[in-house]
C-alpha positions in Angstrom: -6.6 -80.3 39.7 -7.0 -78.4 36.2 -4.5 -75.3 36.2 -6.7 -72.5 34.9 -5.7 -69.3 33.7 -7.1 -66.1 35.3 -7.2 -62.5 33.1 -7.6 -59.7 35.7 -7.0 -55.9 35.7 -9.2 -53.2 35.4 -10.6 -50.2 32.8 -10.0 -46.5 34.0 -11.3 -43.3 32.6 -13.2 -40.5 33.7 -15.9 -38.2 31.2 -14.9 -34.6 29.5 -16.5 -32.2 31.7 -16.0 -34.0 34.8 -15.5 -32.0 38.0 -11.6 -31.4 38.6 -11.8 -32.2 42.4 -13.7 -35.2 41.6 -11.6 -36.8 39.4 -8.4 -35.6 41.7 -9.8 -37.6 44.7 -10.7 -40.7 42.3 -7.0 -40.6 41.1 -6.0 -40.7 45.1 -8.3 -43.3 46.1 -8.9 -45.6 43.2 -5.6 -45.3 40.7 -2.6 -44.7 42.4 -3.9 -46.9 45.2 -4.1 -49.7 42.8 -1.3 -49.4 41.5 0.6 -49.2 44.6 -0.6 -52.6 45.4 0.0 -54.8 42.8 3.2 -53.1 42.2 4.2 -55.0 45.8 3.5 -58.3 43.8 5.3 -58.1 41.0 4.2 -61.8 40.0 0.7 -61.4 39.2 0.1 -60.1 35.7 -2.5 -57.5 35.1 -4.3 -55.9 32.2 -5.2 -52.0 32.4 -7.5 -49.7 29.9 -6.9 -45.6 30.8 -8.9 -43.9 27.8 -7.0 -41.1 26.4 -9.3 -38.5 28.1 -7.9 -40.1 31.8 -4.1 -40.2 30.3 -4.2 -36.7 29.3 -5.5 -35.6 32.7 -2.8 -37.6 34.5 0.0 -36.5 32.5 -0.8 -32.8 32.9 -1.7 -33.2 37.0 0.0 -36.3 38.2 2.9 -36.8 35.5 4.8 -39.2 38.2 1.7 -41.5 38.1 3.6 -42.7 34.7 6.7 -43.6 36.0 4.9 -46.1 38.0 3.2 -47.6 35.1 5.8 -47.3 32.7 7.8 -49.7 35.3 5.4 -52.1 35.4 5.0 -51.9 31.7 8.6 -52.5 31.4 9.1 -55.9 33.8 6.2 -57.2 31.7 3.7 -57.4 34.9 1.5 -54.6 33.3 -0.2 -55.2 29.7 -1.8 -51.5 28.2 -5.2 -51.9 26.1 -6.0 -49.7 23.6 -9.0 -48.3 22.7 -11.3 -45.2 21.8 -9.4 -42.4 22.5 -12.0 -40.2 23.9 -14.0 -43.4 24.6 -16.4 -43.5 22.1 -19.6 -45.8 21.9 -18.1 -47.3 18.3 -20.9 -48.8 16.1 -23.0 -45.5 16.1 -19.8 -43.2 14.9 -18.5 -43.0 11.3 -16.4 -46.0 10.9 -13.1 -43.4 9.8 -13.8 -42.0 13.2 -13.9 -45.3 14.8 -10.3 -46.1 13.1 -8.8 -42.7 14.4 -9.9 -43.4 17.8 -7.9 -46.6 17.7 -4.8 -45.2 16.0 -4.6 -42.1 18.2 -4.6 -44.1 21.7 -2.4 -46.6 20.3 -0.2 -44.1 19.1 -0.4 -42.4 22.4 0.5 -45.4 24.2 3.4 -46.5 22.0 5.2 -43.0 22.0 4.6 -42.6 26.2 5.1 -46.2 27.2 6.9 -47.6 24.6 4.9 -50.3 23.3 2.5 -51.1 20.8 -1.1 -52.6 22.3 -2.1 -55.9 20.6 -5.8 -55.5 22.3 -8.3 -52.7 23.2 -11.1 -51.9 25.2 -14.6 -51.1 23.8 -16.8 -48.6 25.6 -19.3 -49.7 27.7 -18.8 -53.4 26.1 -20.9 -52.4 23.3 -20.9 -54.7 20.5 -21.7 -55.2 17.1 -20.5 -57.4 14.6 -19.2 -55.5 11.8 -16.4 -54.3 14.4 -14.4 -57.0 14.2 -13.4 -55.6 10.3 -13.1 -52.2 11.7 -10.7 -53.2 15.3 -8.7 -55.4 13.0 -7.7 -52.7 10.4 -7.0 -50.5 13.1 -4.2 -53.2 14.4 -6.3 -54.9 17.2 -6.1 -58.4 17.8 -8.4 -58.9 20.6 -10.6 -57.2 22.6 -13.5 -57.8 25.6 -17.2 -58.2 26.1 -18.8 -59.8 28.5 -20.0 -63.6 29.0 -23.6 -62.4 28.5 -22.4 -61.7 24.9 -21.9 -64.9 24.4 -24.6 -66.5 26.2 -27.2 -64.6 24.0 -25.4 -66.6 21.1 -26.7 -69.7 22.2 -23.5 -70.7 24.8 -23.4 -72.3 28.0 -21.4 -70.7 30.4 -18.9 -74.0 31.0 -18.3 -73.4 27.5 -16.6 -70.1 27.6 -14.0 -71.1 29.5 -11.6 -69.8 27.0 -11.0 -66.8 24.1 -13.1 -67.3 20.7 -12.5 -65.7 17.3 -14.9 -63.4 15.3 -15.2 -62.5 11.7 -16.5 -60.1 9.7 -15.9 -60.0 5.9 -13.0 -62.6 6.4 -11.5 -59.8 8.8 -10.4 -61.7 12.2 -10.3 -60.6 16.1 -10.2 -62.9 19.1 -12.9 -62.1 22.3 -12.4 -62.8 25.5 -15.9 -63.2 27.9 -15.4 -61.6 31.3 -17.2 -63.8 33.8 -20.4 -61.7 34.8 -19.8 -63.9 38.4 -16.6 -62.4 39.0 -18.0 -59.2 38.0 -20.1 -59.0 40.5 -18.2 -60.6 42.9 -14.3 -58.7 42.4 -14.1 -57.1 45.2 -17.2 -57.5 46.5 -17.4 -60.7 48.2 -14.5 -62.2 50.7 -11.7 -63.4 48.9 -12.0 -67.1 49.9 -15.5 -67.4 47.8 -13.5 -65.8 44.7 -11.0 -68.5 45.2 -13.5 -70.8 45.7 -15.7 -70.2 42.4 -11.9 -70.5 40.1 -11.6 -73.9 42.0 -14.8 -75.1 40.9 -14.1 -73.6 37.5 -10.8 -75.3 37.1 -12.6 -78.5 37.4 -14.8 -78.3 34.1 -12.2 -78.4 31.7 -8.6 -78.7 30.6 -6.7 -75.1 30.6 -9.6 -73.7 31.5 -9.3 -69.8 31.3 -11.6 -66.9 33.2 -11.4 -63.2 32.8 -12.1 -60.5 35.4 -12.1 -57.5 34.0 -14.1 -54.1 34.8 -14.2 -50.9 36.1 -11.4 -49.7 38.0 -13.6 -46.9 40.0 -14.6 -49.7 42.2 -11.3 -50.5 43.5 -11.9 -47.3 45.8 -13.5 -44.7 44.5 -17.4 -46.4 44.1 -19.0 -46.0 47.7 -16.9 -48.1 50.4 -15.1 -50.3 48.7 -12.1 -47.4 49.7 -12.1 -48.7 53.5 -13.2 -52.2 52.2 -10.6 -52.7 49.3 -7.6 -51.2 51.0 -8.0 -49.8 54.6 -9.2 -54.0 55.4 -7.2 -55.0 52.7 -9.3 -57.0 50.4 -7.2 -56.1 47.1 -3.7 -57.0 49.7 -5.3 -60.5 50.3 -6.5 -61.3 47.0 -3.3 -60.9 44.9 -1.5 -62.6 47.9 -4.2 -65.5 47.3 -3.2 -65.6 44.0 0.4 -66.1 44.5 -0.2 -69.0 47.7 -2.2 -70.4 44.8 0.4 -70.2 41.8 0.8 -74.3 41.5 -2.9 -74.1 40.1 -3.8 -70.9 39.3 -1.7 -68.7 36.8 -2.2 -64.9 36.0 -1.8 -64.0 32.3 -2.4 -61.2 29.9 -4.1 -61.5 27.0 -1.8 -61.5 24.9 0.6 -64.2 26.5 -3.2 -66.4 26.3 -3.0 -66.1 22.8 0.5 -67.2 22.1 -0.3 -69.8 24.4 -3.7 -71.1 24.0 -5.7 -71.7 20.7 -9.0 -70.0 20.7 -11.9 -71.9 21.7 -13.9 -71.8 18.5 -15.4 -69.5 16.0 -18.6 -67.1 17.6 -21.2 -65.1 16.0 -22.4 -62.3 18.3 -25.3 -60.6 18.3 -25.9 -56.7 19.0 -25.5 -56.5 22.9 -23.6 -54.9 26.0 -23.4 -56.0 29.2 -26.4 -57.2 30.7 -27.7 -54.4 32.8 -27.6 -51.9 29.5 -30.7 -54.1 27.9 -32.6 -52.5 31.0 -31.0 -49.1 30.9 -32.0 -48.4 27.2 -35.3 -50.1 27.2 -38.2 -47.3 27.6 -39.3 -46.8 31.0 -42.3 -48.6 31.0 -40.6 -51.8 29.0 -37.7 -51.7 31.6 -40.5 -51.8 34.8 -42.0 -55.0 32.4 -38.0 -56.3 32.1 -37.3 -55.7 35.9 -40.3 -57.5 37.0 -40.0 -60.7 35.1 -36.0 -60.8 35.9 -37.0 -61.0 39.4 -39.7 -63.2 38.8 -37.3 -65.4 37.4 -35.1 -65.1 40.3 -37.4 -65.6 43.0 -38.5 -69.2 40.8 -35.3 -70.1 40.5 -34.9 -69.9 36.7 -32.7 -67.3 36.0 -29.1 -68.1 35.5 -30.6 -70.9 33.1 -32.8 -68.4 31.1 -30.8 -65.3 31.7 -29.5 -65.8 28.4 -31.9 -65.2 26.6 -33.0 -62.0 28.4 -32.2 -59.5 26.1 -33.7 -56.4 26.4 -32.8 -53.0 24.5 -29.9 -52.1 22.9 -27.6 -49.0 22.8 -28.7 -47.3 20.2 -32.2 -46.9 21.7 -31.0 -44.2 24.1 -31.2 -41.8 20.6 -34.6 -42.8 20.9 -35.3 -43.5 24.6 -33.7 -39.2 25.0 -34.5 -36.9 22.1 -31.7 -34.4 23.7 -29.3 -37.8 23.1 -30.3 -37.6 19.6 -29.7 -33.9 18.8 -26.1 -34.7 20.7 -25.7 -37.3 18.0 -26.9 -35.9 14.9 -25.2 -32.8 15.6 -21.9 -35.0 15.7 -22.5 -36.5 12.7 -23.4 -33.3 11.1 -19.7 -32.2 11.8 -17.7 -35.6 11.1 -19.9 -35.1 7.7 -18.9 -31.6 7.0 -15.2 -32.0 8.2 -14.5 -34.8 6.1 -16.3 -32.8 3.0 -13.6 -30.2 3.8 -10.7 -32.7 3.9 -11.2 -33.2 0.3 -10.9 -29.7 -0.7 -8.3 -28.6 1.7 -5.3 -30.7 0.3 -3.7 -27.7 -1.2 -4.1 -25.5 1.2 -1.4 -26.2 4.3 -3.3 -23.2 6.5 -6.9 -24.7 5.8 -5.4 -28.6 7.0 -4.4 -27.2 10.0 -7.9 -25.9 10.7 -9.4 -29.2 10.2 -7.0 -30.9 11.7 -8.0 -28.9 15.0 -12.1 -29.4 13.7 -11.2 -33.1 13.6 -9.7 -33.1 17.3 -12.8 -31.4 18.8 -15.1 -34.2 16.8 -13.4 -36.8 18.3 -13.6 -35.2 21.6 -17.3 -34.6 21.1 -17.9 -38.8 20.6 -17.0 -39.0 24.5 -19.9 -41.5 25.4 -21.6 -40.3 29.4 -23.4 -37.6 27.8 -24.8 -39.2 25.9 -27.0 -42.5 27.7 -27.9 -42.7 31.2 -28.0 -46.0 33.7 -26.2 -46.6 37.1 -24.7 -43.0 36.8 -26.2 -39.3 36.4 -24.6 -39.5 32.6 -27.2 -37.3 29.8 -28.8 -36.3 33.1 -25.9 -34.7 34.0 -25.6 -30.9 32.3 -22.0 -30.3 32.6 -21.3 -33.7 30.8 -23.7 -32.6 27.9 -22.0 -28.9 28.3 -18.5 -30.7 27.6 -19.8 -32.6 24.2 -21.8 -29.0 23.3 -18.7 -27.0 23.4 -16.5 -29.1 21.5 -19.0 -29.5 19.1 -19.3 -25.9 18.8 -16.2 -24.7 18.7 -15.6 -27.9 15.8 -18.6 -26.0 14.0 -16.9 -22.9 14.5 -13.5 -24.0 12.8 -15.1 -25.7 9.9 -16.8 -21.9 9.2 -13.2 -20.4 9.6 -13.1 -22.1 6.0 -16.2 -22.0 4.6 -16.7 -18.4 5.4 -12.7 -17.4 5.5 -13.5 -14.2 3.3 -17.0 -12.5 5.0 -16.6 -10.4 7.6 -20.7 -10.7 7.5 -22.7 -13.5 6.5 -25.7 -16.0 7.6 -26.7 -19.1 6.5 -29.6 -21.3 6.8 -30.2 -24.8 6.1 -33.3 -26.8 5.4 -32.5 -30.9 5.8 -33.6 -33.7 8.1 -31.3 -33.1 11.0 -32.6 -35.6 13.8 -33.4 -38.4 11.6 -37.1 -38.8 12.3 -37.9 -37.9 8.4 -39.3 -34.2 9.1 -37.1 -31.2 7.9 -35.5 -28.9 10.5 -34.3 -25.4 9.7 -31.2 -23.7 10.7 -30.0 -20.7 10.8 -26.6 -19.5 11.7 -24.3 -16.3 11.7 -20.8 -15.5 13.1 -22.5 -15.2 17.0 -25.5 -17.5 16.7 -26.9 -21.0 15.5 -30.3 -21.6 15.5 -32.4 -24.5 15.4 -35.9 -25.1 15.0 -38.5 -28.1 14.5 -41.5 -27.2 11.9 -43.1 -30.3 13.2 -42.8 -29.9 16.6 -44.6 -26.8 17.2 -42.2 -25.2 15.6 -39.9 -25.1 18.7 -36.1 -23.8 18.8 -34.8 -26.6 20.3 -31.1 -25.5 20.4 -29.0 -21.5 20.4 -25.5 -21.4 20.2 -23.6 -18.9 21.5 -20.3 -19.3 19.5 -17.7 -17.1 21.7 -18.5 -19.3 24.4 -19.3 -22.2 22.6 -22.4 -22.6 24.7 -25.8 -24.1 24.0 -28.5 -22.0 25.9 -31.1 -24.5 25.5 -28.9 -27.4 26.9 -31.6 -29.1 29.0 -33.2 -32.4 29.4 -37.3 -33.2 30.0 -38.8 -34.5 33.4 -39.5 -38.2 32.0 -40.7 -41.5 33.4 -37.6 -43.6 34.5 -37.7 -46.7 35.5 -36.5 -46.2 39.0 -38.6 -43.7 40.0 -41.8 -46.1 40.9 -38.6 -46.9 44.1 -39.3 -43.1 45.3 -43.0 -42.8 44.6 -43.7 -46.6 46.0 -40.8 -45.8 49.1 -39.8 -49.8 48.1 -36.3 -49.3 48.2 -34.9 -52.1 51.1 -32.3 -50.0 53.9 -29.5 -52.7 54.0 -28.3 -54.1 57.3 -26.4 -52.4 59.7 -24.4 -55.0 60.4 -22.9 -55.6 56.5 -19.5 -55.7 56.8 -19.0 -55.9 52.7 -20.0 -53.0 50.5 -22.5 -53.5 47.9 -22.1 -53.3 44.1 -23.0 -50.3 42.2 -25.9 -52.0 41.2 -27.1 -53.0 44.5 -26.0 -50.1 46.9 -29.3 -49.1 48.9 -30.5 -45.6 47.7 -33.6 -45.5 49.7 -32.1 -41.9 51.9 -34.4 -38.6 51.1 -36.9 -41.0 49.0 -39.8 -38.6 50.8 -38.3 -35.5 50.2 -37.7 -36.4 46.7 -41.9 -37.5 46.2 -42.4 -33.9 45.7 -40.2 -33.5 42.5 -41.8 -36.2 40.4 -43.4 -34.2 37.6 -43.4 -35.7 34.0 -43.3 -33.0 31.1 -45.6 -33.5 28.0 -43.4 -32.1 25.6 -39.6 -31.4 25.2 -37.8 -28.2 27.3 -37.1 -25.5 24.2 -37.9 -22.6 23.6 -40.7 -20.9 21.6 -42.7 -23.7 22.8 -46.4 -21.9 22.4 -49.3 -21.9 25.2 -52.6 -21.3 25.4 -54.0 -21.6 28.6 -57.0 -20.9 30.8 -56.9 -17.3 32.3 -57.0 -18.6 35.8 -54.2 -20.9 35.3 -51.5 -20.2 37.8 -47.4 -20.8 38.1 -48.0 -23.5 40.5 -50.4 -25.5 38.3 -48.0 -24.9 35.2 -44.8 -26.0 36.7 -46.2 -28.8 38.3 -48.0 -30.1 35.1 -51.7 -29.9 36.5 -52.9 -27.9 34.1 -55.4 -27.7 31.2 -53.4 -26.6 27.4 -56.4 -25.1 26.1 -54.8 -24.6 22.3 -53.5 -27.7 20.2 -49.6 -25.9 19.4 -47.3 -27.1 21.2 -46.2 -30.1 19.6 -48.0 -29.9 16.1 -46.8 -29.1 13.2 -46.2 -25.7 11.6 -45.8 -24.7 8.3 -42.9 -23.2 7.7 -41.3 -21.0 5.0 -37.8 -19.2 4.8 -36.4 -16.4 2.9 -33.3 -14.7 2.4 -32.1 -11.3 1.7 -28.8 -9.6 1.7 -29.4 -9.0 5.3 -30.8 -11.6 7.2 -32.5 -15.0 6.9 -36.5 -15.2 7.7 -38.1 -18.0 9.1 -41.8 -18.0 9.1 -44.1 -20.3 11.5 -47.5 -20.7 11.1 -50.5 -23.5 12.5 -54.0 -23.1 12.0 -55.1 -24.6 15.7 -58.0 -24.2 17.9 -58.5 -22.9 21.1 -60.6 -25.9 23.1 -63.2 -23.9 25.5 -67.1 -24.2 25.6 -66.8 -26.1 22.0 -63.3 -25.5 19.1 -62.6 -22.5 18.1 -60.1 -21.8 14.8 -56.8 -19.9 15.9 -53.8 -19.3 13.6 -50.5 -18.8 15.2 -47.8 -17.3 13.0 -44.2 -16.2 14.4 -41.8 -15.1 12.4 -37.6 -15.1 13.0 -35.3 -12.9 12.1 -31.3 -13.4 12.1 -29.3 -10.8 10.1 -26.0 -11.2 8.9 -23.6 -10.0 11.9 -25.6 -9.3 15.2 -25.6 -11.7 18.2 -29.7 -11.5 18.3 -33.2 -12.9 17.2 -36.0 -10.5 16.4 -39.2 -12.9 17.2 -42.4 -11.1 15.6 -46.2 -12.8 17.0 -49.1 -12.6 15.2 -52.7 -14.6 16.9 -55.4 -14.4 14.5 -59.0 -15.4 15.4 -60.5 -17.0 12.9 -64.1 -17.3 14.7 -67.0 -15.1 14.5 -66.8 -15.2 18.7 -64.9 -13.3 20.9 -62.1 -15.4 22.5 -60.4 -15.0 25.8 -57.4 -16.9 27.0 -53.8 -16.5 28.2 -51.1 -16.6 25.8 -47.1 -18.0 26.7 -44.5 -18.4 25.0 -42.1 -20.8 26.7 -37.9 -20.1 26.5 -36.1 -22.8 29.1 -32.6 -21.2 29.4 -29.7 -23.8 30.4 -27.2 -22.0 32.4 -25.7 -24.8 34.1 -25.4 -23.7 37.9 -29.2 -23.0 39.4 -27.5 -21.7 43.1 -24.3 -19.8 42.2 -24.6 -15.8 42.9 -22.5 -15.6 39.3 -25.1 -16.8 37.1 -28.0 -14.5 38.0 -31.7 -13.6 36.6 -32.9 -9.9 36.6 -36.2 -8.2 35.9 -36.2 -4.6 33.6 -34.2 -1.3 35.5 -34.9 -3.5 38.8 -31.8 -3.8 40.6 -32.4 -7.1 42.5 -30.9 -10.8 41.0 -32.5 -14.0 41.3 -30.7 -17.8 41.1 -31.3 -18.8 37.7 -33.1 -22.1 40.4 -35.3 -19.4 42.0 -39.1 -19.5 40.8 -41.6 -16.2 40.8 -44.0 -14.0 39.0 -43.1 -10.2 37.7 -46.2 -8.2 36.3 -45.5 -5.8 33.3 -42.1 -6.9 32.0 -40.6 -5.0 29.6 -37.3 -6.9 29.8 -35.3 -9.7 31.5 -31.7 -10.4 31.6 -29.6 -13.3 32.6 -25.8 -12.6 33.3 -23.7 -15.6 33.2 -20.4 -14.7 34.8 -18.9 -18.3 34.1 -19.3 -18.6 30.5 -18.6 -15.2 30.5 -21.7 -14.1 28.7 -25.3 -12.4 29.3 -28.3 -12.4 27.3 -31.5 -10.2 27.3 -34.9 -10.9 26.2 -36.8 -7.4 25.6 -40.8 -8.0 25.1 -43.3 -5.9 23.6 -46.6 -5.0 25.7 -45.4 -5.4 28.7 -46.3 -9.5 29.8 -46.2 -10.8 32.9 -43.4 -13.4 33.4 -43.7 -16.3 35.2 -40.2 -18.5 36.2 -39.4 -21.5 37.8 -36.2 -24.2 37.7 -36.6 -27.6 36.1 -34.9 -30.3 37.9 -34.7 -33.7 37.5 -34.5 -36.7 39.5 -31.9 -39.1 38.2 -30.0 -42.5 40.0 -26.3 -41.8 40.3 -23.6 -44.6 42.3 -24.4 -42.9 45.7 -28.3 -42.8 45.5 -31.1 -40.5 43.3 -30.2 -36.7 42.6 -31.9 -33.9 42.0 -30.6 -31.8 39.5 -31.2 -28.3 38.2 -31.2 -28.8 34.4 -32.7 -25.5 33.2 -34.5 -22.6 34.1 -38.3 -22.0 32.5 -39.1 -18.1 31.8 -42.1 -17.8 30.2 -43.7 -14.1 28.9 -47.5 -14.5 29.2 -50.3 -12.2 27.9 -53.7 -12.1 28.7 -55.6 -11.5 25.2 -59.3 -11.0 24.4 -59.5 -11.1 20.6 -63.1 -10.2 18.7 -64.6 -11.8 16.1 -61.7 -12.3 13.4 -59.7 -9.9 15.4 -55.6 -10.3 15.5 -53.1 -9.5 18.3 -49.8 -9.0 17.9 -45.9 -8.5 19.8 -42.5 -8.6 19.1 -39.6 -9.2 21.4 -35.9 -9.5 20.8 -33.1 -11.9 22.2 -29.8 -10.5 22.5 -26.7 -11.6 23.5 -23.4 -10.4 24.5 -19.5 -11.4 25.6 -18.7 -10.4 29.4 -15.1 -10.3 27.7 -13.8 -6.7 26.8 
């Protein structure tokens, strides 16, 4: 029998923004108790990724969790992997950035454990091939996909038995496939069919060599694989597998393969991650298409031979897939752009490098990938995640205008430019309190305001869309697994089907994105429950057209200036013109918002007008973040839903960010509110998630014959603090 070589250990980290408690009881149950067992068989080497965000949260909470690894480190049983610090998707961040993320973690590593990693870890596997230039001038010599990599190249899977090399403008890295059978099967399946499979493994080649490496959440955090991986011992029986099998089967790290073992040949790799990601990023219609021909495949019997060449979508789609990913992005790369501009210019000013230095920290901290893609787990769906990237975003914005701005007291600037890629202009505004953004072309929404004290996007929500899961609720197909399983289920294949009725209810699908200044006209009969719901007729043609836009700027304020000559649809087309106009002055936390609806028919015209805010404030249920109506006394749940009649003004006080914000309206509207949630998948079924809540001011306006209405309201906010 063939001796083969088996790579095993696991990846560890945990999102910015993550709930404290939650990542305290995944330290308890999936770290440390990891840990603690293999450091009971000191023979069996291991490999082990902890991003930077994770080792900064263990050294500050559980500093004696390094003593343990720093002894393993030491006896050579542990090898550390570097990576992205703040575990950055790579290819789609500047490639200085992606060099800084290296260095910083390997530095970190180095200085705490007191050695220098050889190999790294990429993010979510994700793979491109000008990386391997990039990981090798950072110092890496190796680093991980998975087989499926590989396998979309063209190889067989008995020929990846081994480590290959990769090359990129003569720059050279060695990859190591992890097995996607062991990936699905570590710890999921008994440990004599694990043992089995490297038996029949070992039999294919000389030296063969297999890699199992993955996420180390399901070594007792993911759901019961806690009881299953060390209340009945699987983990215990495994490593103790390994060692009754030592005369054939030898643990190594990576870098003990490489002195070892040549590399198995030279690989080109396409663009790819692992293989469940080409379904994640895929659109949701595509990804129903992709799911039903994969298990068409599987029920004929052909997939493992044609697997490979099931591609589907790649990473970069989810900036297309989720325009909210996007704006994440851009806004990112906006900052990496502007703090590198004010590297150059900096260098003889020590006070001025020390506020970029501290822009540059929050930009890296701001590439932190689960905000920004959704699959298995809540991820972009999830609003404190997106919070987390918003506010160090922010707050990087806010130190590179420490230097730009270092001698005005007062000042507001605005920018005209292509922020989102898609080859229309956006316009910005911005003063010391507020940032502004707004899309001309799509009906001239404000898609995003920053609060700057709190670094705090107010428009931080996410549309009701199609996902590819959903048709398991509305078709109730989802399987309930056997009562008498005694193993636990992978993430991918834990049954979800609990609530599936109650959750029906909630599948509404928006037509546009959730923003504000988002403009309706509607039929006068047209109620709250036919709005928020979806099921109802949008009588003008504003709300995702374009605008015409203009902007001016005085020694006071900036001016933006809307305008779209529409129709109102009723009985036959009617010409409307919309024009709103926003003002931001140079030191005052507020927009002025002026209306003007111009009929532009002979006929008299009758309709209800809304203007549409959706205000993100994070928790729907908690009595701190509250929504009140005028001088009325009374606070409702920002996930509460109603109608008040003759609304002067409306306030939301946000005791958390430790802000509140009023919106004062002209002519007294009605207002109608409700709270948009979202039905996402997540490890321990489908979730329904308060994302934002809509507040809408609605007039009912009956305009004559070239006629014109107008109204002017004001957003204002404040600091709870002092």
């Amino acid at each position: 029998m063939n001796k083969i070589s088996l790579i095993f250990g696991c990846h560890c980290h945990q999102p910015l923004g993550n709930f404290e408690m939650v990542i305290d009881r995944i330290y308890y149950d999936a770290y440390l108790a990891f840990l603690e067992v293999i450091s009971r068989h000191p023979k069996i080497k291991i490999i082990l990724h902890y991003s930077g965000i994770l080792l900064d949260w263990i050294g500050e909470k559980h500093p004696e969790f390094f003593k343990i690894l720093a002894g393993l480190v030491e006896r050579g049983q542990v090898e550390l992997l570097s990576g992205s610090y703040y575990e950055a998707i790579l290819p789609v961040i500047p490639e200085r950035d992606q060099v800084e993320q290296i260095k910083r973690l390997s530095g970190f590593i180095n200085k705490m454990f007191l050695t220098s990693p050889q190999g790294m870890w990429l993010a979510e596997r994700v793979w491109e091939p000008k990386l391997a230039k990039t990981l090798a001038s950072s110092g890496m010599k190796f680093a991980l996909v998975d087989d499926s990599h590989f396998k979309a190249a063209g190889f067989k899977e008995s020929e990846l038995l081994g480590y290959f090399n990769v090359e990129d403008e003569g720059s050279l890295i060695s990859l190591f496939p992890i097995s996607e059978w062991l990936r699905y099967s570590v710890p999921f399946k008994e440990v004599e069919q694990n043992i089995k499979y490297l038996r029949q493994m070992s039999e294919l080649k000389e030296n063969p060599l297999l890699v199992i490496v993955d996420d180390g959440e399901k070594f007792g955090s993911w759901p019961g694989t806690k009881k299953w991986v060390y209340e009945e011992g699987w983990l215990e029986h495994f490593l103790s597998a390994l060692e009754e099998n030592s005369q054939w089967i030898e643990t190594l790290t990576c870098s003990e393969c490489i002195k070892r073992f040549p590399p198995a040949g030279l690989a080109y790799l396409p663009i790819g991650a692992y293989f469940e990601m080409g379904e994640w990023s895929l659109f949701a219609e595509r990804a129903i298409e992709y799911q039903s021909l994969v298990e068409k495949l599987k029920q004929e019997g052909f997939l493992e031979k044609y697997k490979g060449y099931l591609k589907g979508g790649i990473w970069r789609n989810f900036l297309v897939k989720y325009p909210e990913s996007n704006q994440l992005h851009k806004k990112m790369l906006a900052l990496s752009q502007a703090v590198q501009k004010l590297e150059k210019s900096a260098e003889e000013n020590p006070q001025h490098k020390k506020i970029i230095e501290k822009a540059y920290t929050e930009l890296l901290k701001s590439q932190c990938n689960d905000g920004y893609w959704h699959g298995v787990f809540g991820g972009l769906y999830l609003p404190h995640l997106r919070d987390a990237l918003y506010k160090h975003l922010i707050q990087g914005e806010r130190y590179v205008e420490q230097i730009i701005h270092h001698r005005e007291k007062e000042w507001c600037d605005s920018e005209v430019f292509d922020f989102d890629g898609d080859g229309r202009p956006e316009v910005i505004l911005s003063n010391p309190w507020l940032k502004a953004y707004f899309d001309p072309a799509q009906g001239g929404m404000m898609f995003e305001l920053d609060y700057k004290p709190s670094n705090f996007n107010l428009t931080n929500s996410i549309a009701r869309r199609l996902e590819h899961y959903h048709q398991a609720i509305a078709l109730s197909l989802e399987k309930k697994k056997s009562e008498q399983a005694q193993q636990p289920a992978t993430i991918h294949d834990l049954d979800k089907s609990a609530g599936l009725e109650r959750l029906k209810e909630f599948l509404v699908y928006d037509r546009h994105r959730r923003a504000c200044l988002i403009d309706h006209l509607l039929d006068k009969n047209t109620d709250l429950s036919q709005f928020s719901s979806g099921s109802y007729s949008e009588r003008g043609n504003f709300v995702n057209l374009p605008y015409d836009y203009s902007l001016k700027k005085t020694k006071e304020s900036a001016r933006l200036i809307l305008k779209r000559r529409g129709a109102l649809s009723w009985n036959g087309f009617f010409p409307v013109e919309i024009v709103k106009r926003i003002r931001m002055l140079y030191n005052d936390p507020s927009l002025d918002i002026g209306y003007e609806i111009i009929n532009c028919a002979k006929e008299r015209l009758e309709f209800s007008f809304g203007v549409e805010f959706n205000f993100a404030m994070l928790a729907g249920r908690s009595p701190q973040v509250a929504l009140s109506f005028g001088k009325e006394e009374e606070q409702y749940p920002m996930a509460t839903s109603g109608v008040r009649t003759k609304v002067n003004s409306l306030k939301v006080r946000n005791e958390l960010e430790k802000f509140s914000f009023s919106l004062d309206t002209e002519k007294e509207p009605d207002v109608w509110w409700f709270p948009l949630e979202t039905i996402s998948q997540s490890e321990k079924g489908f979730d329904l998630t308060y994302q934002s809540t809509v507040v809408m001011p609605k007039w009912e306006i009956a305009l004559e014959g070239n006629g014109k209405w107008t109204a002017e309201m004001r957003l204002s906010v404040k600091s709870l603090c002092g």
